[in-house]
N, C-alpha and C positions, 0 to 999 in steps of 0.2 A: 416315386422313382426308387430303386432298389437301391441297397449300397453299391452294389458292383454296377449300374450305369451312373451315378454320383463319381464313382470312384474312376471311372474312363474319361466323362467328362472333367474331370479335375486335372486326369492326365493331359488332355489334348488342349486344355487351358493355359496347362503351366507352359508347353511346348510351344506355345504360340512366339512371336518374335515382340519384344517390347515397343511400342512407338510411341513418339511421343506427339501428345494434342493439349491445343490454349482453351482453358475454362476462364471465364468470368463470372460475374454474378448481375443480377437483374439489374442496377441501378452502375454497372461496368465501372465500380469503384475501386473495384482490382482485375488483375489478368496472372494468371499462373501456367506455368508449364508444365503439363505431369503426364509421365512416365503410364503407361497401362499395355497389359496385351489383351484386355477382355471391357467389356459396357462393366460389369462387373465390378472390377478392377477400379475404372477410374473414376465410376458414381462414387463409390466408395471414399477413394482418398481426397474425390473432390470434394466431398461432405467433409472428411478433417479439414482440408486447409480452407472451406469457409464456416467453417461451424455449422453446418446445416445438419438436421436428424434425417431420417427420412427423406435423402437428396435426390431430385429427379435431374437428366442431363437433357438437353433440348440442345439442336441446332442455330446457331444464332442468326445462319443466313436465312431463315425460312419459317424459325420456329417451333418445327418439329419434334416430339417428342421421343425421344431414342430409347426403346425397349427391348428391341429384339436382338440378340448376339450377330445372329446370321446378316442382319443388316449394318452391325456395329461394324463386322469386318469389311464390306464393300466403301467404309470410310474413311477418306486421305488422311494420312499423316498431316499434324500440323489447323487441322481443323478445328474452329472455333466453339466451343461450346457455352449453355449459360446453365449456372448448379442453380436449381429452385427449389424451395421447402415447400411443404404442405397446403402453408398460406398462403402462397402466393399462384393466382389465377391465370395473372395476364403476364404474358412472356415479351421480353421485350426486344422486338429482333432487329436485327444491323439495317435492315426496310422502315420500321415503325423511329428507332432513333435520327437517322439522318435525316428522314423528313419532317421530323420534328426541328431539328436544328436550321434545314431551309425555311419552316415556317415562323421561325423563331429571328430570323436574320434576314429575310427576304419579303422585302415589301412585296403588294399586290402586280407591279409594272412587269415589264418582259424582262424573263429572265436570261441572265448568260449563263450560257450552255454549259463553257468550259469550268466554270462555278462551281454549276449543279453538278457537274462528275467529279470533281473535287470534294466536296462535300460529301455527296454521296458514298462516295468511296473510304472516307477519312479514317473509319471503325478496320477497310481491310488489313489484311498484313503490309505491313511494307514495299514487298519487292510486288505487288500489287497497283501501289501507287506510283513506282517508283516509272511501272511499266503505261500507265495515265497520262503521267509526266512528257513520257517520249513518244506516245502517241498524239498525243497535241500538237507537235512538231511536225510528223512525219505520214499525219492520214493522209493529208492531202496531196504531198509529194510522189509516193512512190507504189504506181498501181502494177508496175513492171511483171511481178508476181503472180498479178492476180489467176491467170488462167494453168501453173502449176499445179499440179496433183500429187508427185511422188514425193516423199523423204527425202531421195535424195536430190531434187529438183530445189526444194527449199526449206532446209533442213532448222533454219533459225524459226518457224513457223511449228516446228512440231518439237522445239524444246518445251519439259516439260508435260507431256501426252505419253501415253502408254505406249511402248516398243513396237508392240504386237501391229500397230495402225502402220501402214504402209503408204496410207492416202488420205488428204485431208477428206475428202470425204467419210473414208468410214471413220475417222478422228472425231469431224462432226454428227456421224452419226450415232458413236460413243456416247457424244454429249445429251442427244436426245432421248436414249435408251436409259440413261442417269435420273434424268428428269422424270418420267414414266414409271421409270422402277421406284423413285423417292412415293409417286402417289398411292404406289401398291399397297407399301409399306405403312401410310399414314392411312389410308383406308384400312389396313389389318388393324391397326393401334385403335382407331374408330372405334369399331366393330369389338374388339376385345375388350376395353374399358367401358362398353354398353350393360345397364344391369340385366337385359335380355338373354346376353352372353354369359353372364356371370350366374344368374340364376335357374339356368332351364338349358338343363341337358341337350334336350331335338333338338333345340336351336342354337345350340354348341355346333351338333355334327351339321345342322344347316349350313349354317357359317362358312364349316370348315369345305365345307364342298363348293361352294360359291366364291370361294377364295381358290382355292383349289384349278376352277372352270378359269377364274380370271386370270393365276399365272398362266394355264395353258394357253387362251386365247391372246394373253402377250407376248406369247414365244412363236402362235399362230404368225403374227403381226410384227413379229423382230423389235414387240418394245417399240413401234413407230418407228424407228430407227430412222424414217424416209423422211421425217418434217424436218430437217437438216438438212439433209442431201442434195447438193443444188442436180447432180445429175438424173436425180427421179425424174423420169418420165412426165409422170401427173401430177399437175400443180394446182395450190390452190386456187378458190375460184376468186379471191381478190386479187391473185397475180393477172388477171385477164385485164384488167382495169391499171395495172401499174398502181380466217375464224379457226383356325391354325393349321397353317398350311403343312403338306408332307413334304417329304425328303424331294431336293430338285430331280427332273424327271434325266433319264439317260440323255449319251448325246444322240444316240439313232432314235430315242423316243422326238427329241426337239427339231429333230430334223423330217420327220417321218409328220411331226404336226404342221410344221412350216409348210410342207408341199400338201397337205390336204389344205389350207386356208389358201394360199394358192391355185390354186385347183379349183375350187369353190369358191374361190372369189368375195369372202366371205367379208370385210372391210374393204373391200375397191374404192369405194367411194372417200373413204375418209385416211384411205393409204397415202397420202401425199403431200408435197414439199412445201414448206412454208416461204421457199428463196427463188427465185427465178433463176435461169441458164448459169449465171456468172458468179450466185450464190448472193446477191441482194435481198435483205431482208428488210420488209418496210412493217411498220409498228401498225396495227390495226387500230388501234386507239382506246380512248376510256371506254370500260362497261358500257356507259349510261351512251356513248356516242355509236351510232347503230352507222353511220357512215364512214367510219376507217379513223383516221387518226389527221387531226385538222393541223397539226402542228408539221408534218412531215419527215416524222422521225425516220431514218431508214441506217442499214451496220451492212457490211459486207465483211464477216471474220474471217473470207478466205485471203482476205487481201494480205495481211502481214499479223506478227506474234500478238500487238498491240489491241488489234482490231478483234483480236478471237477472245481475250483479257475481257475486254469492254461488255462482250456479247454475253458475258455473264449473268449481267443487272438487264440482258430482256429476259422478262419472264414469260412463261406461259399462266395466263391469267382464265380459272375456273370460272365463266360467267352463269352456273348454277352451281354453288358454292359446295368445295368436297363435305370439309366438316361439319358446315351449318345447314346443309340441306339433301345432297343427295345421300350420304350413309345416314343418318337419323330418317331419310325417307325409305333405304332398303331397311331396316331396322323394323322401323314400324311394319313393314309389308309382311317381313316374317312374322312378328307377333301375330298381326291378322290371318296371315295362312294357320299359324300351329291352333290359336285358341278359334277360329271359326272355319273349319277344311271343309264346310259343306256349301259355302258362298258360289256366287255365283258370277263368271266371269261378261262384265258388262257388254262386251262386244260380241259375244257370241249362246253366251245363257245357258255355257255350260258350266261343270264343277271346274273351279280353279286348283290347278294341279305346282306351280310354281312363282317364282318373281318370276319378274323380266331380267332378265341376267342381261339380256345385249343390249337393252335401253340405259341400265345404270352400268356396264362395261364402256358405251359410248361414253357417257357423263363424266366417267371420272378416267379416261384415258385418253381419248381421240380430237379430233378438232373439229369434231360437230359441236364439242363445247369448251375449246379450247382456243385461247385469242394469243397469239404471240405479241406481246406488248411492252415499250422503252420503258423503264422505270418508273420515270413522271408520270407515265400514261397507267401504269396501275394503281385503279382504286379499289382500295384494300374496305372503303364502305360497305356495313350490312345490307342487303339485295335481299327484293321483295319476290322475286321470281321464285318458281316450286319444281321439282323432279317430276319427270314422263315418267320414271318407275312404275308399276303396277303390276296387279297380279293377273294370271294368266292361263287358260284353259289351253287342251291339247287342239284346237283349232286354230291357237296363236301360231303366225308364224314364226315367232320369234321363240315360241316352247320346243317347238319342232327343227331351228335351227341347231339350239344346243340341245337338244337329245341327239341328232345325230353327231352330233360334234362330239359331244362325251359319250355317246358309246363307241365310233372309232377311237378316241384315246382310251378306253378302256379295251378295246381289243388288241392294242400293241402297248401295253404295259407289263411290265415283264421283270 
């Protein structure tokens, strides 16, 4: 990097606006408040005030490891972090500790519910629990609400949410486009701490083109935006019953992509809502339970402020796992394309020209492998299952879908 892009960069650093975010440490024997406007900034002073060299920041609610600026800024004030050293492997997140403390405090017999969100919850901020607290009281009561949409219709519901949201829906659909964009991100981090990536140039710029294809195809796809939305049209099919990137693209390039995926139809099947009519969302159940979830967990956060708090701790649960299996499976794919390009592709016995970009685009974004799941109901256990990733000749339809897809964005790029 030259001085003079060092030297703009350092400008638009300093100018950024200070916020402040809570770090801990792996073993959360302390918690601190610090001051940063950059990932930079607060690795940094976080490493002074726990002593650590070499300090990485990680997410506490998830894990995640926080590297990239551009993602450091879409980060709420006030968010948790944990400072880790060198040494340390295993990260210990506000998921792995409370259920540790339920296991630790909780015989094998049926649990109480009200308990387990207690507990669960104990590691959050304050006015977190405080909001627990008085949803305990008042889920049951008061459903008056529920079929409101506007701000101003039920304004105590959308305290707290960004301005810009007009309607719990697209409020809830913020939340889902949050969730999706976290995977993009921890898929790029993947992908860049691979020695594949670090060693060998082509499969630098490979990378960067297939990260490249995947922001587009989420901007195709509005980031899912619809698995929240109780008014999407198409629902899922459990609801019948009662599963280095470049500079971000213009807004006419994101809007000109949206209506080709549209158009083409290109995720129909996996475009849709996780919540029925009234915005119910029922808990699909453990990994290992292939019939939904036996316990009967179900959240309705269109109900009241409480109910949308809660909706937090369901997660969307990877059941062919991001880090441990589909990116070390597109990983190895490209190794195998760069060092053998003259293979042959199984299905059809020609030369293999790419990955499968929309088999691991599905994997690590949509709900062909994606389970919305209660807390309890997420097992965070190592999973024997392996990625449909593969490589793939110009007979694939799937080669052929993103060539044309990326040469229309390459023809309105501008």
């Amino acid at each position: 990097m030259s001085t003079v892009d060092g030297a703009m960069i350092s400008s638009l650093t300093s100018a950024k606006k200070m916020q402040g975010y809570k770090v801990t440490d792996n073993k959360r024997s302390r918690k601190f408040g610090i001051a940063a406007n950059s990932l930079k900034m607060l690795t940094e002073r976080a490493g002074t005030k726990f002593n650590i060299k070499d300090c990485s920041l990680y997410l506490a609610k998830d894990g995640m490891k926080v590297t990239d600026e551009a993602y450091f800024a879409t980060i709420e004030p006030q968010t948790l972090f944990v400072a880790v050293g060198p040494g340390e492997k295993d990260v210990m997140t506000e998921y792995d500790i409370t259920m540790k403390n339920i296991r630790d405090n909780i015989g094998k017999g049926n649990l109480n519910h009200d308990y387990i969100l207690q507990t669960l919850l104990e590691e959050y901020p304050e006015r977190f629990s405080k909001a627990i607290a008085k949803y305990q009281k008042t889920y049951f009561q008061d459903r008056s609400k529920l079929d409101f949409s506007l701000r101003s219709e039920h304004e105590e519901w959308f305290r707290g949410t960004e301005k810009t949201c007009k309607t719990k829906e697209e409020a809830m659909g913020k939340r889902a486009q949050d969730r999706i964009r976290g995977y993009y991100y921890k898929t790029k981090e993947e992908i860049i701490k691979s020695d594949l990536y670090e060693t060998n140039e082509k499969a630098r710029q490979m990378f960067h083109r297939i990260l490249d294809i995947f922001r587009y195809l989420l901007i195709g796809c509005n980031y899912f935006s619809m698995m929240f939305d109780r008014k999407c049209k198409r629902k899922h099919p459990s609801l019948q019953d009662q599963t280095d990137a470049s500079a971000l693209p213009s807004k006419r390039m994101r809007q000109m992509i949206k209506e080709y995926a549209t158009r083409t139809e290109m995720f129909e099947d996996w475009s849709v809502s996780l919540c029925n009519d009234s915005g119910e969302f029922f808990c699909q159940g453990l990994y290992s339970n292939t019939g939904g979830c036996d316990k009967g967990h179900s959240i309705n956060p269109y109900i009241c402020r409480e109910n949308l708090l809660v909706f937090q701790v369901w997660n969307l649960d990877h059941q062919i796992e991001l880090a441990r299996t589909i990116v070390p499976s597109l990983i190895e794919n490209v190794r195998s394309l760069l060092e053998n390009p003259n293979q042959k592709c199984p299905l059809h016995g020609k030369k293999v020209k790419d990955v499968n970009i929309i088999e691991y685009f599905l994997e690590l974004f949509s709900v062909k492998n994606l389970k919305l799941v209660y807390i309890v109901c997420h097992d965070k256990t190592q999973r024997k299952n392996s990625s449909n990733g593969r490589l793939v000749c110009d007979k694939c339809s799937e080669y052929n879908l993103i060539k044309d897809f990326t040469d229309f964005t390459e023809s309105i790029d501008c």
